[in-house]
N, C-alpha and C positions, 0 to 999 in steps of 0.2 A: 446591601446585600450584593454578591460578586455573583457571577455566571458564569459557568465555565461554557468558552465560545468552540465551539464546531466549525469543524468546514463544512460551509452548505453550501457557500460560492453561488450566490443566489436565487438560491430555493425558497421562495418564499411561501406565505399559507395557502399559495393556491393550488399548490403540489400535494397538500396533504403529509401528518407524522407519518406515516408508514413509509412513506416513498424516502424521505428525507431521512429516515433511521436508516432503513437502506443503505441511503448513500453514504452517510456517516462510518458507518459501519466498514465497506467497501472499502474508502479511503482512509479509513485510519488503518485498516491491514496492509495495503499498499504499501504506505508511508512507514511502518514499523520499521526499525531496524533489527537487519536478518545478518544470520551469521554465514559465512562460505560453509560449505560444507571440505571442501580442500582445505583450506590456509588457517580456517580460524578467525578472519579479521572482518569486521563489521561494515565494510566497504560493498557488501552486497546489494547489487540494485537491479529494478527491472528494465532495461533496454526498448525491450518493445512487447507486446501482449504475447503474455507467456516466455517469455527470452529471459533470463537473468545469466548477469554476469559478473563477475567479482571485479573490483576495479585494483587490486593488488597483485593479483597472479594471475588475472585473466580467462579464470575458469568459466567457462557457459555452459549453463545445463537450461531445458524446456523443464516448464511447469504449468501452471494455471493460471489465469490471469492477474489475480490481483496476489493471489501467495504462490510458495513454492509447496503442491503435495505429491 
């Protein structure tokens, strides 16, 4: 039987599921690939907390931490 592995970057059981769903949760939004809202190209990433910037045409716009709303 196979497992599908999470980033938990080690969290282990003395964190407790909740916190660790959390974090899961947190970091696979992070890590999604996001589209520019300019150019169209998948090259979207977050810079620094809240900063994204397209790595094609250079657009920066602020957002939220771990997504853009």
């Amino acid at each position: 039987m196979k497992r599908k592995r999470k980033a938990l970057k080690g969290l282990g059981p003395k964190y407790g599921t909740s916190v660790r769903k959390r974090y899961t949760k947190a970091l696979s939004t992070l890590r999604a690939r996001r589209q520019c809202p300019r150019c169209g190209s998948y090259r979207f990433k977050r810079v620094a907390i809240g900063i994204w910037e397209c790595e094609k045409c250079g657009y920066k716009v602020a957002g939220a931490a771990y997504t853009i709303s």
